[in-house]
C-alpha positions as a printed NumPy array, in Angstrom:
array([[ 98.615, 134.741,  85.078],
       [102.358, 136.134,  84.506],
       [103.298, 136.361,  80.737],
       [105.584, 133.821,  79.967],
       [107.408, 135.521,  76.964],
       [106.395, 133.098,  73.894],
       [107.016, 130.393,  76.347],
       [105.258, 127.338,  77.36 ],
       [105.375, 124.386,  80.074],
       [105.01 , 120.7  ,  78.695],
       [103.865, 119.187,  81.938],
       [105.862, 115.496,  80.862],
       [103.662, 112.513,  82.402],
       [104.4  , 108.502,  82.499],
       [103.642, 105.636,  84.662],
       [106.051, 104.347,  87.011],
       [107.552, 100.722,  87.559],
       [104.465,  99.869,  90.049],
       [102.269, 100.294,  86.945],
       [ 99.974, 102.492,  89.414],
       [101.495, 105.424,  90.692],
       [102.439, 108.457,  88.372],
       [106.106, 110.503,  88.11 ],
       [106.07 , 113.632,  85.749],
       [108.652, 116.796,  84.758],
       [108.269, 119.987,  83.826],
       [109.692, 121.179,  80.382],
       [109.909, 124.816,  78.994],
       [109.111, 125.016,  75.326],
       [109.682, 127.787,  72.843],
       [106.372, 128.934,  71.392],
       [102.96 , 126.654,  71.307],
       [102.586, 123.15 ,  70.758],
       [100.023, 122.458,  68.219],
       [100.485, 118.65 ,  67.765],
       [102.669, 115.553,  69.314],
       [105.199, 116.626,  66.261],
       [106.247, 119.409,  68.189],
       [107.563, 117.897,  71.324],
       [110.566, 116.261,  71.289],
       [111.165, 112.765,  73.723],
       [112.732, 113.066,  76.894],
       [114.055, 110.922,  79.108],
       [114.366, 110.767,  83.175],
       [116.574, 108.549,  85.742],
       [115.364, 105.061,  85.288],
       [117.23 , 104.08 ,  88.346],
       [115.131, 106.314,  90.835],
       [112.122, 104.596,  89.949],
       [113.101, 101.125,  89.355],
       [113.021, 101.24 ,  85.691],
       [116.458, 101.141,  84.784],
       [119.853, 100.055,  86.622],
       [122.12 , 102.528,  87.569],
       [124.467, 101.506,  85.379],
       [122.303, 102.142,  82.146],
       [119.745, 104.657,  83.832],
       [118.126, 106.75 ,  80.588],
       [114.407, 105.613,  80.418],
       [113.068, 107.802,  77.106],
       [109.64 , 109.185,  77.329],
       [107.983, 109.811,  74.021],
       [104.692, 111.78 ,  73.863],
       [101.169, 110.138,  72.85 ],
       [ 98.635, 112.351,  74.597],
       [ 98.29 , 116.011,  74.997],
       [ 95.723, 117.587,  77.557],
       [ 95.694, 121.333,  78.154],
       [ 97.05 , 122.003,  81.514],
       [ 94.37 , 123.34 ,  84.409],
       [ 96.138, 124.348,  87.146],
       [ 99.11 , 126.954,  84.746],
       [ 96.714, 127.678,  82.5  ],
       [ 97.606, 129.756,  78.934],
       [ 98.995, 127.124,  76.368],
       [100.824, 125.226,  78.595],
       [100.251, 121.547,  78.674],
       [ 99.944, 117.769,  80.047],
       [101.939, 115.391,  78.151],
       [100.782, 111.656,  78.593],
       [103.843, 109.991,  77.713],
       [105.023, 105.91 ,  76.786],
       [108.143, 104.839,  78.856],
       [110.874, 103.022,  76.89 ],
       [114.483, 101.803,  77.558],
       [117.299, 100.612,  75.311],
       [117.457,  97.324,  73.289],
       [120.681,  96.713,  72.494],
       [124.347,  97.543,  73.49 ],
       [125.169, 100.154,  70.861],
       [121.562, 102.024,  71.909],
       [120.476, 102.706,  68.709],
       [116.976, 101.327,  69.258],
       [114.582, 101.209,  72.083],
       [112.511,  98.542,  73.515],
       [108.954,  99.137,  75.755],
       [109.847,  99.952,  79.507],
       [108.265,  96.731,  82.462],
       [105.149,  99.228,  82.892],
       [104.547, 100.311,  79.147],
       [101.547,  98.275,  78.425],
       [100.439, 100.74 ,  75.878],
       [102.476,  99.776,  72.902],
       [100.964,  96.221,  73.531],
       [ 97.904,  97.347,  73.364],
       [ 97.676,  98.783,  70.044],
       [ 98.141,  96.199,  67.813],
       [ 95.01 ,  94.586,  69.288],
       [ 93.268,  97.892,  69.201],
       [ 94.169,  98.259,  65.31 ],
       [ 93.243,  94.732,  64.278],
       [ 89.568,  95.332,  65.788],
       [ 89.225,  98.822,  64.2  ],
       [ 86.889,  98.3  ,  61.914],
       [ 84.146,  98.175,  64.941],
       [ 85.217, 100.635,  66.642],
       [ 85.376,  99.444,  70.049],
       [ 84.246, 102.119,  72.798],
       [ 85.086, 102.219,  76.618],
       [ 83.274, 103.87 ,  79.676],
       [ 85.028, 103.204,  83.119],
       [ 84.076, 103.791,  86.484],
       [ 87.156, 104.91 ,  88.897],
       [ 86.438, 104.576,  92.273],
       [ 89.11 , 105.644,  95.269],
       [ 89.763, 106.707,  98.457],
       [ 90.354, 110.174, 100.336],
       [ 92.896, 109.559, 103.332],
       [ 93.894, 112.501, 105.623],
       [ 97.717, 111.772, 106.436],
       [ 97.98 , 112.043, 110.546],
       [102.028, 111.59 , 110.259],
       [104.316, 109.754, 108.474],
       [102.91 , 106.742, 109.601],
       [ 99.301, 106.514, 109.815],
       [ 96.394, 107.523, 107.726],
       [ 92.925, 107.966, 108.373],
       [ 90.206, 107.639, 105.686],
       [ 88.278, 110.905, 105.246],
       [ 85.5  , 111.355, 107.561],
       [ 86.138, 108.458, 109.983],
       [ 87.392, 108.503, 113.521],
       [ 90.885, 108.104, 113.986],
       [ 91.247, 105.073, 115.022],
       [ 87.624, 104.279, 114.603],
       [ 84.659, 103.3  , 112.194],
       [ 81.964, 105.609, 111.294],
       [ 78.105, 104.345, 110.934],
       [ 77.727, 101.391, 108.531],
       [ 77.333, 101.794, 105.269],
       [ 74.171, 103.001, 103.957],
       [ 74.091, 106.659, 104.278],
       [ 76.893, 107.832, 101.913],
       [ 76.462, 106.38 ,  98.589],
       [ 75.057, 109.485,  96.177],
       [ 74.588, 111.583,  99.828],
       [ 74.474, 115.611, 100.302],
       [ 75.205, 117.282, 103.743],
       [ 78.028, 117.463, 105.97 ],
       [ 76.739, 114.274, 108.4  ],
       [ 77.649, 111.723, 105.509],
       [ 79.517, 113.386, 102.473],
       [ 82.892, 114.017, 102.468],
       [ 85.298, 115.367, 100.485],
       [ 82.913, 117.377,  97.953],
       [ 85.647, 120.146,  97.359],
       [ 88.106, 117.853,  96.765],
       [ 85.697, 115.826,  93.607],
       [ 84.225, 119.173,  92.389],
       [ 87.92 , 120.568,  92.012],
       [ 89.109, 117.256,  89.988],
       [ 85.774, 117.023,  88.032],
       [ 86.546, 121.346,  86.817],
       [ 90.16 , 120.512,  86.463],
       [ 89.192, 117.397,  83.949],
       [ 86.956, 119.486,  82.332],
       [ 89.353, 122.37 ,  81.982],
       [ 92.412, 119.917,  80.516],
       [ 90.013, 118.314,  78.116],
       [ 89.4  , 114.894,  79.55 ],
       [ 86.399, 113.087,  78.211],
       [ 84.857, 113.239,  82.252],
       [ 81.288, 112.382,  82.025],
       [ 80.412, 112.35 ,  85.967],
       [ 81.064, 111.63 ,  89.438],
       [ 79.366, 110.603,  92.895],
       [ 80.138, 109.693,  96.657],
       [ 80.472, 106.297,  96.745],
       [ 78.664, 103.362,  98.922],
       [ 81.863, 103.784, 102.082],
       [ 82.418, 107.092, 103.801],
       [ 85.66 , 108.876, 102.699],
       [ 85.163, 106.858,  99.059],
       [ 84.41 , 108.718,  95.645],
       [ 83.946, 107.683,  92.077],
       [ 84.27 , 109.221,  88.814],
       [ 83.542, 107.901,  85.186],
       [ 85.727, 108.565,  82.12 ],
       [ 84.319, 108.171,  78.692],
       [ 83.024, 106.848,  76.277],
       [ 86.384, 106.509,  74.567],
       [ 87.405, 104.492,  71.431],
       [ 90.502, 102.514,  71.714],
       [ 93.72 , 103.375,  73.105],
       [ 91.846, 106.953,  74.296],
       [ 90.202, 105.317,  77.303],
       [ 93.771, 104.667,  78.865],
       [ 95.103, 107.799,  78.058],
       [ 92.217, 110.282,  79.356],
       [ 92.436, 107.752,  82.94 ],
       [ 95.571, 108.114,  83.503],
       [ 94.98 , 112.015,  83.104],
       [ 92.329, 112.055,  85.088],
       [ 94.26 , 110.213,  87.868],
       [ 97.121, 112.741,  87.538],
       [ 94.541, 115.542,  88.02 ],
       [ 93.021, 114.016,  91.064],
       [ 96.844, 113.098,  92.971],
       [ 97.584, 117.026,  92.183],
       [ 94.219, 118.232,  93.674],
       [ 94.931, 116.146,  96.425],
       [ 98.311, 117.631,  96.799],
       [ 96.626, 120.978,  97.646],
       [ 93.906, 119.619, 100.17 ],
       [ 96.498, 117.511, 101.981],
       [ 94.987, 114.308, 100.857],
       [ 96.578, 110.675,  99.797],
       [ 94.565, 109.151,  97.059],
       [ 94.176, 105.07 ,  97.403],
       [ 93.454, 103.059,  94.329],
       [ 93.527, 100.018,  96.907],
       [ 90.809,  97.618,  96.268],
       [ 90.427,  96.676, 100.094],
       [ 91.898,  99.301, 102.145],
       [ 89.578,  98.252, 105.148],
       [ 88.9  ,  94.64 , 105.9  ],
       [ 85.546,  93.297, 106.705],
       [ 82.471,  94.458, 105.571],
       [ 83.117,  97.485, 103.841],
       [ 82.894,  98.136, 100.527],
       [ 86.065,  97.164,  98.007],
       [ 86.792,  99.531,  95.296],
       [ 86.302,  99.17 ,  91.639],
       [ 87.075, 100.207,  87.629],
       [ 84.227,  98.843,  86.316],
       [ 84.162,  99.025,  82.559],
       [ 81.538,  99.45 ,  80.167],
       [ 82.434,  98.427,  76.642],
       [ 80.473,  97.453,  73.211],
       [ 81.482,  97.506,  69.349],
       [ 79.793,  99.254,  66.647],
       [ 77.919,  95.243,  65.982],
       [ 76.721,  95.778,  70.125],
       [ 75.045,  98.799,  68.911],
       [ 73.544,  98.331,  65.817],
       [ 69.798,  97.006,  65.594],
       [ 70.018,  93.487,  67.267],
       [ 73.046,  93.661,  68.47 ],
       [ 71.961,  91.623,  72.063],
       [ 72.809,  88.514,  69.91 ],
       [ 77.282,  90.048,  69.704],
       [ 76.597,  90.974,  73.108],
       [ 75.703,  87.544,  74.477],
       [ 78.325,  86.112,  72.093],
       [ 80.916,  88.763,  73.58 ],
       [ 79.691,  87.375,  76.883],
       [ 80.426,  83.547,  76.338],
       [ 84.068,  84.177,  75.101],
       [ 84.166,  86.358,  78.322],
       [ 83.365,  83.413,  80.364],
       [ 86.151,  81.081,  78.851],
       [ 88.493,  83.368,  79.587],
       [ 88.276,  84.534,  82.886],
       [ 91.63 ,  83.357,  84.414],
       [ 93.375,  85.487,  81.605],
       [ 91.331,  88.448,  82.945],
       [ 91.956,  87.959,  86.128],
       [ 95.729,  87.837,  85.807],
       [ 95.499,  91.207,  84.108],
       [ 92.33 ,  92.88 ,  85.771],
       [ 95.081,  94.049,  88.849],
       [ 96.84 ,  92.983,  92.005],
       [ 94.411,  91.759,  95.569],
       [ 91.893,  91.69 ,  93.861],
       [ 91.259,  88.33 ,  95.45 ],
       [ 90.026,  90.871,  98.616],
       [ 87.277,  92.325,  96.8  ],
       [ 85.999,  90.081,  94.461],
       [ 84.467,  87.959,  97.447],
       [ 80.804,  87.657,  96.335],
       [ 79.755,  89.987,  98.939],
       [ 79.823,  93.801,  99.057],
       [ 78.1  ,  93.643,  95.631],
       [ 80.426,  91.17 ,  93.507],
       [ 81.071,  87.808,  92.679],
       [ 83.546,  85.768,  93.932],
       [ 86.807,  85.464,  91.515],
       [ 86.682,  82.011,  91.23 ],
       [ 83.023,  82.236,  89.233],
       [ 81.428,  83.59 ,  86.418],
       [ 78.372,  84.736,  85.609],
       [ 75.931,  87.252,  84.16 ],
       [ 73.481,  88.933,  84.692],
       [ 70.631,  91.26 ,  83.581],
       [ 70.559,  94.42 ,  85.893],
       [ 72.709,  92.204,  88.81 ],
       [ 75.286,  94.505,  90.272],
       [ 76.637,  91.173,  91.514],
       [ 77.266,  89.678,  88.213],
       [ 80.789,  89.253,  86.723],
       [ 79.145,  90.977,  83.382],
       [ 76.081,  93.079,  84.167],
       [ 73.693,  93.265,  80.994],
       [ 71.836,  96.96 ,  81.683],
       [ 68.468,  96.383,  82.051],
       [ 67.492,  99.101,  78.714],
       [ 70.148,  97.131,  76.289],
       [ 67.675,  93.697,  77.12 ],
       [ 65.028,  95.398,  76.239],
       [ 66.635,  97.495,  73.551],
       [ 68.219,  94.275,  72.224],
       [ 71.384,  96.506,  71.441],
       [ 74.193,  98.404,  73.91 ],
       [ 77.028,  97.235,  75.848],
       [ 78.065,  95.552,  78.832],
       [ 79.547,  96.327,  82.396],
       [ 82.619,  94.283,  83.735],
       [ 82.268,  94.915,  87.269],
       [ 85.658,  92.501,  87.432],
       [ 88.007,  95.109,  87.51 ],
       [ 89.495,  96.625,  90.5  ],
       [ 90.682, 100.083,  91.04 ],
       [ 93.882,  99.883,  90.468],
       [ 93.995,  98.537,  86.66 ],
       [ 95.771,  99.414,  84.285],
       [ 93.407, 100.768,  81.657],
       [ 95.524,  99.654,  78.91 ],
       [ 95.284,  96.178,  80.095],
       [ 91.693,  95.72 ,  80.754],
       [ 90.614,  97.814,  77.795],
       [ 92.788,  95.787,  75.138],
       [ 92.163,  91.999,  76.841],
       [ 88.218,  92.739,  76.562],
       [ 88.859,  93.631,  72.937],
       [ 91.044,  90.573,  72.036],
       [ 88.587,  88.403,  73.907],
       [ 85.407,  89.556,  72.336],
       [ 86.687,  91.085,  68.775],
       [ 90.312,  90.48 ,  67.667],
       [ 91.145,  87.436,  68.406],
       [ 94.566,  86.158,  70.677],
       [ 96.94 ,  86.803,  67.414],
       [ 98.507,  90.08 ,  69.645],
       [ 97.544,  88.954,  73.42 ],
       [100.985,  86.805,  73.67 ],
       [103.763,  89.549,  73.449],
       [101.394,  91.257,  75.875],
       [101.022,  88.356,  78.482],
       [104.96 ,  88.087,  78.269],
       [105.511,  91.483,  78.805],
       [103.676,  91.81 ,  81.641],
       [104.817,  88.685,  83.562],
       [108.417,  89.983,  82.554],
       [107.19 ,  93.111,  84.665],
       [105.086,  90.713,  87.203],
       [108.624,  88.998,  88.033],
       [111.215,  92.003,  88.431],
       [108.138,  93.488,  91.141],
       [108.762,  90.085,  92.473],
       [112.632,  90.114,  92.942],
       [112.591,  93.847,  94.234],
       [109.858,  92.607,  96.938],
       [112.331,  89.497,  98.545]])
């Protein structure tokens, strides 16, 4: 690596206004950043990614994450940043940007600190080889053709039914390398579809380390040539949809009988489930069909062990009588911030914060509207 003269590259990252792709800037730094206090906000032009009007373009980025940087190496850096945008005509204060569920979410983390709420989720996506500008192929299959049913590729090894291996073992050193809490990965039940699981994470973490992880995997597939799809139902029929499902317990779920919080956790789960579903992420509709291995999104239910269950109980916490839980509700293209906070409001904290995020994101659910007609 070249010296870079007491010098170092904040690698600026924040979430754009479709809430699931990712923009980011590079910014030279004198010296090396040891905390958040030593990077300054930023902003970028609002107006080029439909954050801002032209007329009042500024969108601020403030740092809340730092990840050491895999691919520049040294003490150069990722910055996870929160998007905001000004509140009032003289801007002297700033208001959350449409896709800055984050600040939302922490006033329900806080008021449910005390048990210490931990997240594990389970990212699956697609690998798409990009023929021109107009077509794409999923990774492995005939263009313009299906491979062999499903069945050989979930978990598989050799070159007849897995791949994309170099492109996963890259993204799984790079997440170790940058410090994301990356506990595995697999092939996935469709060809050309991969998975990888981040956590466990307390809190607001679990949303920050994703969307890392994410950016990782979108720059790895940058230098293979690859699009990465977060698209629940790329394929119709019978193939398999994609997922984020999300494991989750409090420090009561894990403590010596804690099977009785769990099944409590479980029946405010299942009064709430067209809240969840608003938030859980758009078509969703297209895989939760109660085939492919999930229930349909107009039920609930539960399950011990039944990978087809709304909320899967693991087998080991029934007989444990302590654990966690699985949504399997989620879809791949959540917002982490979203799913993480409503499960924690639902089972823990109560609805005292969930309003000012349900109007926030409906704000944000609207504006995608009117730039859609």
């Amino acid at each position: 690596m070249l010296p870079q003269k007491a010098s170092s590259v904040a690698e600026y990252i924040w979430i754009d206004e479709t809430a699931i792709n990712i923009r980011s800037k590079s910014r030279t730094l004198s010296g090396t950043v040891e905390s958040l206090s030593d990077l300054p906000d930023w902003n970028f032009d609002g107006s080029s990614t439909q954050q801002a009007s032209t007329e009042d373009s500024e969108v601020t980025i403030k740092p809340v994450a730092i990840f050491h940087d895999p691919f520049r190496g040294g003490d150069n850096i990722l910055v996870m940043c929160a998007t905001y945008v000004r509140a009032d005509e003289e801007r002297t204060k700033l208001r959350p940007a449409n896709t800055n569920f984050r600040d939302f979410s922490l006033p329900i983390f806080e008021a449910a600190e005390s048990e210490h709420p931990w997240f594990g989720i389970e990212q699956e996506y697609y690998l798409f080889e990009t023929n021109n500008a107009f077509t794409k192929t999923l990774l492995g299959w005939p263009e313009g053709g299906y491979p062999a049913k499903e069945g050989p590729y979930y978990c598989s090894v050799g070159a007849s039914a897995c791949h994309g291996r170099a492109i996963m073992d890259a993204h799984y050193r790079a997440c170790l390398a940058a410090g994301v809490n990356i506990s595995g990965t697999n092939a996935e039940v469709m060809l050309g579809q991969w998975e990888f699981q981040i956590g466990p994470c307390e809190g607001v973490t679990i949303g920050d380390h994703l969307w890392i992880a994410r950016y990782l995997l979108g720059r790895i597939g940058e230098d293979f040539g690859i699009s990465i799809s977060y698209d629940p139902k790329p394929i119709k029929g019978d193939w398999a949809g994609a997922g984020c499902h999300t494991k989750f317990s409090t420090e009561s779920m894990r403590q010596e009988g804690g099977i009785k919080e769990i099944y409590e956790a479980v029946e405010k789960l299942s009064e709430k489930q067209k809240e969840h579903m608003e938030l859980y992420g758009e078509d969703n509709e297209k895989r939760l069909t109660g085939k492919n291995e999930t229930c349909s999104i107009e039920k609930f239910t539960c399950g011990v062990g039944d990978r087809g269950a709304s909320i899967r109980i693991p087998s080991n916490v029934e007989i444990e009588k302590k654990g966690y839980i699985e949504d399997s509700r989620p879809p791949s293209n959540i917002d982490p911030y979203l799913v993480s906070s409503i499960l924690v409001s639902t089972c823990v904290a109560g609805s005292e914060h969930e309003e000012a995020l349900f109007i926030h994101f409906r704000k944000w659910k609207e504006e995608r509207k009117e730039l859609e007609s």
